[in-house]
C-alpha positions in Angstrom: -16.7 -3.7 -15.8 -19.6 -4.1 -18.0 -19.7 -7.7 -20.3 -21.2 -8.3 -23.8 -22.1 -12.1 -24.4 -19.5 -12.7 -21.2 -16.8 -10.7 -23.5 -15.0 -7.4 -21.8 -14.3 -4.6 -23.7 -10.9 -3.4 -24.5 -12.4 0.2 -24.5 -14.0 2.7 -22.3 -15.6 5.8 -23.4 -15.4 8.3 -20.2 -17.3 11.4 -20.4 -15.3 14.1 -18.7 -16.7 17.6 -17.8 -14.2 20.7 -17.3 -14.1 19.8 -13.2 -11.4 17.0 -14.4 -10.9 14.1 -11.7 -13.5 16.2 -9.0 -16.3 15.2 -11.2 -15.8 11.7 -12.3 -18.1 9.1 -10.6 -16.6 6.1 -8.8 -16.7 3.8 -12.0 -15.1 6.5 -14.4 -12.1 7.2 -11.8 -11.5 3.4 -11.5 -11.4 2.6 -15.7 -8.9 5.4 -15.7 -6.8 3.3 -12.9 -7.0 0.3 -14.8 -6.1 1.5 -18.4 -2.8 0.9 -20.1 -3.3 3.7 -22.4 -5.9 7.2 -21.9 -6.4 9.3 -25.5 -7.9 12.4 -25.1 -7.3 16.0 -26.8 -4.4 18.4 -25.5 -7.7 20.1 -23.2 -8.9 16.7 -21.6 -5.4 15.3 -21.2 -4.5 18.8 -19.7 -7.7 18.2 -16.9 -6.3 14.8 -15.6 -2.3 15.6 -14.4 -2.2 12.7 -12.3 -2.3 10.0 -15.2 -0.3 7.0 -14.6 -1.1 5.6 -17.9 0.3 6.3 -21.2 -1.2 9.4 -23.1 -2.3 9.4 -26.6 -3.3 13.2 -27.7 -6.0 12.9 -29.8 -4.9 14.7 -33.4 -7.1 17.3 -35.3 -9.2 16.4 -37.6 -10.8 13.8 -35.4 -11.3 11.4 -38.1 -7.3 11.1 -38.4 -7.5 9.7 -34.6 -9.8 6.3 -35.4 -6.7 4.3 -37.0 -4.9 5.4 -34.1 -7.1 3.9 -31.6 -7.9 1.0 -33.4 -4.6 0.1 -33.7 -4.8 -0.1 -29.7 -7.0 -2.7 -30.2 -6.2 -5.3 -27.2 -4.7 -3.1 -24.8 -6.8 -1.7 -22.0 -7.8 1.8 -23.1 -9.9 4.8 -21.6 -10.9 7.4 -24.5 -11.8 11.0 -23.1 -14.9 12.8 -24.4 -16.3 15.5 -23.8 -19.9 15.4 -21.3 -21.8 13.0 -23.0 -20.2 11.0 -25.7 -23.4 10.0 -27.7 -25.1 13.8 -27.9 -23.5 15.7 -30.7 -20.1 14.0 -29.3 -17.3 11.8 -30.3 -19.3 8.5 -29.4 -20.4 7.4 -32.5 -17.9 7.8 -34.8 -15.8 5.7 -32.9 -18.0 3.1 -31.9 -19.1 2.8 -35.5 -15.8 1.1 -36.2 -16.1 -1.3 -33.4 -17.9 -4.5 -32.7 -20.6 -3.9 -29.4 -18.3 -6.3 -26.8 -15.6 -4.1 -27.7 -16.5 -0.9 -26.1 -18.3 0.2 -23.3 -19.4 4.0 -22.1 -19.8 6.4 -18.9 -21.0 9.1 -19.5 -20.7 12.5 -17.7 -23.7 15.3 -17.8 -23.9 16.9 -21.1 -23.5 20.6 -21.5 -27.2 20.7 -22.7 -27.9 19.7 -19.4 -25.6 21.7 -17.7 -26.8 24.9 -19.4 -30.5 24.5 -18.6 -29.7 24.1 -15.1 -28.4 27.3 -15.0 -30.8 28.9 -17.1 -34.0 27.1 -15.6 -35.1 25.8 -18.7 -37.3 22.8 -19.3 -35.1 20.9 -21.6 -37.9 18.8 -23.2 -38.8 22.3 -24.7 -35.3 23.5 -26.0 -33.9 22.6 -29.4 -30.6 21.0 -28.7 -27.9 21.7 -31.9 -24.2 21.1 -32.1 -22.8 23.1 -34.9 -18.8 22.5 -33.8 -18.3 21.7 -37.2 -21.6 22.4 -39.2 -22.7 25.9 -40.8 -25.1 28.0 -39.1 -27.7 27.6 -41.5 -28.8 24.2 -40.0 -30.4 26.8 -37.7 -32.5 28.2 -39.7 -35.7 25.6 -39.7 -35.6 26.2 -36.5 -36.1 30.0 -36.1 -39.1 31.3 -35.0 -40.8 33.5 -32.6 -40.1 32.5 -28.6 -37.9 29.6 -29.7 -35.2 28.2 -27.3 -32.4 26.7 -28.7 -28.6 25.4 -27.3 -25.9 25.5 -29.7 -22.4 24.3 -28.9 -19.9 26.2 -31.1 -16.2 25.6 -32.0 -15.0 28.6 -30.2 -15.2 32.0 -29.6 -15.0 33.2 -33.1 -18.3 31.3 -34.1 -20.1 32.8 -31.6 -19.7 36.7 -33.4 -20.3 34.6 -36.5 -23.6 33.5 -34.5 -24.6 36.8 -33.9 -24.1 38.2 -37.8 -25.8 35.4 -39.0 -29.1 36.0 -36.6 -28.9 39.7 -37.5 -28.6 38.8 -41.2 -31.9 36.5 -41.3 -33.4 39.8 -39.0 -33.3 37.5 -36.1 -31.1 40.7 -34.4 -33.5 41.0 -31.6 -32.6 37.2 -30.1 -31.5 37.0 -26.6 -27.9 35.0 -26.4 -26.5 33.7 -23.0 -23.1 32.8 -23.7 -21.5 29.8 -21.7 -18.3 29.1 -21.4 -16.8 25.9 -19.3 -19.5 24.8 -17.9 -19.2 22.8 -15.0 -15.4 24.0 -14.6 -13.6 26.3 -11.8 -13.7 29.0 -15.3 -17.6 28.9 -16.0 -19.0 32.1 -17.1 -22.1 33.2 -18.1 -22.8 36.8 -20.2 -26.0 37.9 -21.5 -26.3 39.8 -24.7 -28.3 40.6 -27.8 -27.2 39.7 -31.3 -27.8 42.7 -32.7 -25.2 45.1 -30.6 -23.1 41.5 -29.5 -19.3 42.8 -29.2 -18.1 40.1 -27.0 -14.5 39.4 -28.0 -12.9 37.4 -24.9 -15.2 34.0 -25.6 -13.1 30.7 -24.7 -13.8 27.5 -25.6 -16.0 25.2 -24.8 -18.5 27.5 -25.6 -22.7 27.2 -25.6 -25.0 29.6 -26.8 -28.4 29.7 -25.1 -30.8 31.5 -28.0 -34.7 32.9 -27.1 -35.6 34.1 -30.6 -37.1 36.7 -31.1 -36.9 39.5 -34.0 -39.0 40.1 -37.3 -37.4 37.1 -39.8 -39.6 34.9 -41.3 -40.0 31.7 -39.9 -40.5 28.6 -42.4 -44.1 27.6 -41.7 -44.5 23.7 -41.0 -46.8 23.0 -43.3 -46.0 21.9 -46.9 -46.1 24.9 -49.5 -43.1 27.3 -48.4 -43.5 30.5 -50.2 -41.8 30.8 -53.0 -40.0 33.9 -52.2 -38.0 32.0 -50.1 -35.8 29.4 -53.0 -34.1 31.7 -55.9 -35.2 30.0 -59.2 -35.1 31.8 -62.9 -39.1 30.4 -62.9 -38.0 26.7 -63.1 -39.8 26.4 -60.2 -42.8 23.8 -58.9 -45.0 26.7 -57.1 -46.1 27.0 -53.3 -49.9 25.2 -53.9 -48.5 23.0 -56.5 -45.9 21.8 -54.3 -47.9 21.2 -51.4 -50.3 19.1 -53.4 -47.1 17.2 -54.5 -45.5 16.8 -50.9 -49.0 15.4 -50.3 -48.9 12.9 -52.7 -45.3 11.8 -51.8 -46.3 11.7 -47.8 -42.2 12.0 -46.4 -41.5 10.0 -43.6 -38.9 9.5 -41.4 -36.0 8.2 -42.8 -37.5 7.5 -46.2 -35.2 9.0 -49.3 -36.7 11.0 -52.5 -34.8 11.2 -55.8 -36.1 14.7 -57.4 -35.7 14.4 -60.9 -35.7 17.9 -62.8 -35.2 19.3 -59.7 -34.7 23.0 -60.6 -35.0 25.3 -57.7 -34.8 22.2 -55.5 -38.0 23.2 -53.9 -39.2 20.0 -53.5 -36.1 18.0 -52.7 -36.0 20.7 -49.7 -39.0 20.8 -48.3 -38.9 17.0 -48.1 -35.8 17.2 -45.8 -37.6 19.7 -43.9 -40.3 17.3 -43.0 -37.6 15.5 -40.5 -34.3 15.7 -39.8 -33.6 12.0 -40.8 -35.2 12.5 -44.2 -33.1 12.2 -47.8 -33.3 13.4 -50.9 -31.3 13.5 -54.5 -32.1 16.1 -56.7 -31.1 15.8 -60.2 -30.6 18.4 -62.5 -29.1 18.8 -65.9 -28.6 22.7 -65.9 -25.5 23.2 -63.8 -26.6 27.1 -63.3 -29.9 25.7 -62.0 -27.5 23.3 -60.0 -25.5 25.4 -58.6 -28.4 28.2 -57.2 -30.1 24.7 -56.1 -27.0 24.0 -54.0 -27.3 27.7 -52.3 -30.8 27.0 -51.4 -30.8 24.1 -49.5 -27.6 25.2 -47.8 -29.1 28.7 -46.7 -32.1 26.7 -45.8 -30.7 24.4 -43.6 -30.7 21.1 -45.3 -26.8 21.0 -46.5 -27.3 16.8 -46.7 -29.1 17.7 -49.8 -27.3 15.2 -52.2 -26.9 17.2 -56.3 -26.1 14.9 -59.1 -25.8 17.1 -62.0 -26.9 15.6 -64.9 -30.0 14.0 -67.0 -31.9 11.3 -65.6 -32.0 8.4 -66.8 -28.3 8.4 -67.0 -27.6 10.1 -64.0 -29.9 8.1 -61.4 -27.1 5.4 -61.9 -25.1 3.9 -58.9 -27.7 5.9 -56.5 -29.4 4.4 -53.3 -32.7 3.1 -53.8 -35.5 5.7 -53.1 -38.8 5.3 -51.3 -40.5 8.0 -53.2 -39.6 10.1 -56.6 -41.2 12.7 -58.3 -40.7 14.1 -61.4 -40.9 17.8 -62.6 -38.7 17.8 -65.4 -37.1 15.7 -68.2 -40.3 13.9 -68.9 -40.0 11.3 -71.0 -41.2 7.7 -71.7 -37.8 6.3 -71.6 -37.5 7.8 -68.0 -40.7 6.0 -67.0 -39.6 2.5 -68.5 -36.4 2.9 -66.7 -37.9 3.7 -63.2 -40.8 0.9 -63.9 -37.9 -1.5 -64.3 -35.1 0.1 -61.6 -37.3 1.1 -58.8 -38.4 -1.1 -55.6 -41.4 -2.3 -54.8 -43.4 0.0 -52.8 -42.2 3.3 -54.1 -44.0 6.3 -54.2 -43.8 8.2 -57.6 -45.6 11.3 -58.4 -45.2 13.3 -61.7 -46.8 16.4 -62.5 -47.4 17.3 -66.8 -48.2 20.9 -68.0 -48.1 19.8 -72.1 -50.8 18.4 -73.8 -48.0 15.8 -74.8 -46.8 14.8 -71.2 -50.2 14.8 -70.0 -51.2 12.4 -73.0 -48.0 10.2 -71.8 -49.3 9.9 -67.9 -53.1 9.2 -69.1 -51.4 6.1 -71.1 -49.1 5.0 -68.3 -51.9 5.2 -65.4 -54.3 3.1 -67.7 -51.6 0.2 -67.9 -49.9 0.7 -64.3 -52.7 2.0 -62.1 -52.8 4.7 -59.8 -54.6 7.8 -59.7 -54.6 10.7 -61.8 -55.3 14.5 -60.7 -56.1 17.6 -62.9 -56.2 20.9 -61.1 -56.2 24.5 -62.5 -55.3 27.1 -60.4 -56.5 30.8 -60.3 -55.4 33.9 -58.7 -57.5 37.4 -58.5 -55.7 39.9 -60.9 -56.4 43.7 -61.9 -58.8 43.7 -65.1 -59.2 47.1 -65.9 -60.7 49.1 -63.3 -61.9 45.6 -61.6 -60.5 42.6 -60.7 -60.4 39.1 -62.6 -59.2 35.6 -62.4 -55.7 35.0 -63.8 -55.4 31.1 -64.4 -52.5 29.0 -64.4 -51.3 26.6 -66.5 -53.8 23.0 -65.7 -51.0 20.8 -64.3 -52.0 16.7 -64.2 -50.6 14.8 -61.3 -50.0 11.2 -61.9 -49.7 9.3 -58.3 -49.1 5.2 -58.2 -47.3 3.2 -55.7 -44.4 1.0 -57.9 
């Protein structure tokens, strides 16, 4: 058994596929022999008759399990997961609560694996999701032309869920290769196409194997979504605006944004989009605005959106630190002497004025704090007549400095 700083762990983590003992390495069969107590769900426990230890079923939600095996704490234990432990599996949220000489893992092969062995598919090149207990939205960043993507799924209900939902964003044309116990003496594969998918027989544990393909819109990579995409009553930071704002912020992996006057949310979204370990907080005092900005980060994808309703400064207390903020609402100078005062060292903040007044407030504040300042006017060809003319916009002044 595996040491930490000449310590032994009290816990194993043993990946189990749906073969039960026939699959389990050497080193997996003999932690099982050695442990006082095995926890597992009903289906795991069900796959390994033979115990001799003591069985501990595993209770739904998961969560409501942790005190239970912490309270083993000493014992020798074996805790049953499913493939691999640490993708999209119970691994972390138990290890989370222990120190690392406590616990040690073996894992089985995933079913991500598993399923592009059957299919042939070059797994570096496939988007890997488990959405057991997430909404089907978090798919939607990822759905474009050609696209392969794996999805484990709850059960056979979500699956016909699945299917709506790619219909629904006119994704109907997708391929779907339902798998069901992989690896198992029951494994079955069925090929179908979202649009006319009448399955009704799907067991768990189930994967989805997805080649997209249909007339939806895919969300283009660059900053500047179109605006058609986010509902807003106007209170909205437009496509060319916004890019020129995302550029100023620069996202990063793992950085977090407070969007202040966030209206549509626009911003705040398209920075999660950027990576999937960005954050954001969008404030906003209008709780019709909030509510409609609540709908379109979850349709898009990005339900760790965090909404504080309310008026900034007030409402920016208790929050986490931010790396970068922007501001296109609520502008005021008593929000800029607050942030001046509350924010860290090396944030970002960029704030766009349309008044004369706000713009009059950010020509004062970047001659006495630095940074840069931007003007740009934008134009768009318009009917005049029986010709054509330029339609302007509003000037907007951007006001970029680094705290």
């Amino acid at each position: 058994m595996a040491e930490f700083n000449g310590q032994a762990p009290w816990l194993t983590i043993i990946g189990l596929g749906e073969d039960g003992p026939h699959g389990l390495p050497p080193a997996s069969r003999a932690a099982l022999d050695a442990a006082e107590v095995v926890a597992g769900s009903a289906r795991h426990l069900a796959l390994l008759p033979n115990l001799r230890a003591e069985r501990l079923e595993w209770p739904v939600p998961f969560a409501d399990g942790i005190p239970m095996l912490l309270a083993q704490r000493g014992r020798r234990m074996a805790m049953l997961a499913s493939g691999d432990p640490f993708w999209y599996g119970a691994g972390t949220s138990v290890t989370r609560h222990l120190a690392a000489h406590e616990w040690h893992a073996l894992p089985a092969p995933s079913t991500f694996g598993l399923a592009a062995a059957r299919l042939g598919w070059a797994l570096e090149h496939v988007t890997c999701l488990g959405l057991h207990a997430a909404p089907l939205a978090r798919l939607r960043p990822h759905l474009c032309k050609d696209a392969r993507l794996l999805v484990l799924l709850r059960d056979g209900a979500a699956v016909a869920e699945l299917a709506r939902y790619l219909v629904d964003a006119d994704f109907g044309a997708s391929g779907m290769s339902v798998l069901e116990a992989l690896g198992g003496p029951h494994e079955r594969r069925r090929d179908a196409v979202a649009s006319t998918f009448d399955l009704t027989d799907v067991r768990h544990p189930v994967a989805v194997a997805l080649q997209v393909a249909g007339t939806g819109l895919a969300l283009p990579r660059s900053a500047g979504l179109p605006d058609i995409v986010f509902a807003h009553d106007g209170q909205i930071t437009k496509q060319r605006v916004r890019a020129l704002a995302l550029c100023a912020l620069a996202p990063r992996p793992g950085e977090r944004l407070w969007d202040i006057g966030a209206g549509s949310g626009s911003v705040g979204i398209e920075w999660l989009l950027a990576h999937p370990r960005c954050e954001a907080v969008a404030i906003e005092a209008d709780p019709v605005r909030a509510a409609r900005l609540r709908s379109n980060a979850d349709r898009l994808g990005v339900d760790r959106l965090v909404l504080v309703t309310g008026t900034a400064p007030g409402a920016l207390a208790g929050l986490p630190a931010p790396d970068a903020v922007f501001i296109g609402g609520g502008l005021g100078d008593e929000l800029l002497r607050h942030l001046w005062q509350a924010l860290p060292a090396g944030c970002r903040v960029v704030v766009h004025a349309v008044t004369l007044e706000s713009e009059a407030l950010l020509t004062a504040w970047q001659g006495s704090a630095g940074g840069s300042l931007l003007r740009f006017e934008l134009s768009e060809a318009a009917p005049l007549g029986t010709r054509r003319g330029w339609r302007a916009a509003y000037p907007i002044v951007q006001w970029s400095v680094t705290r």
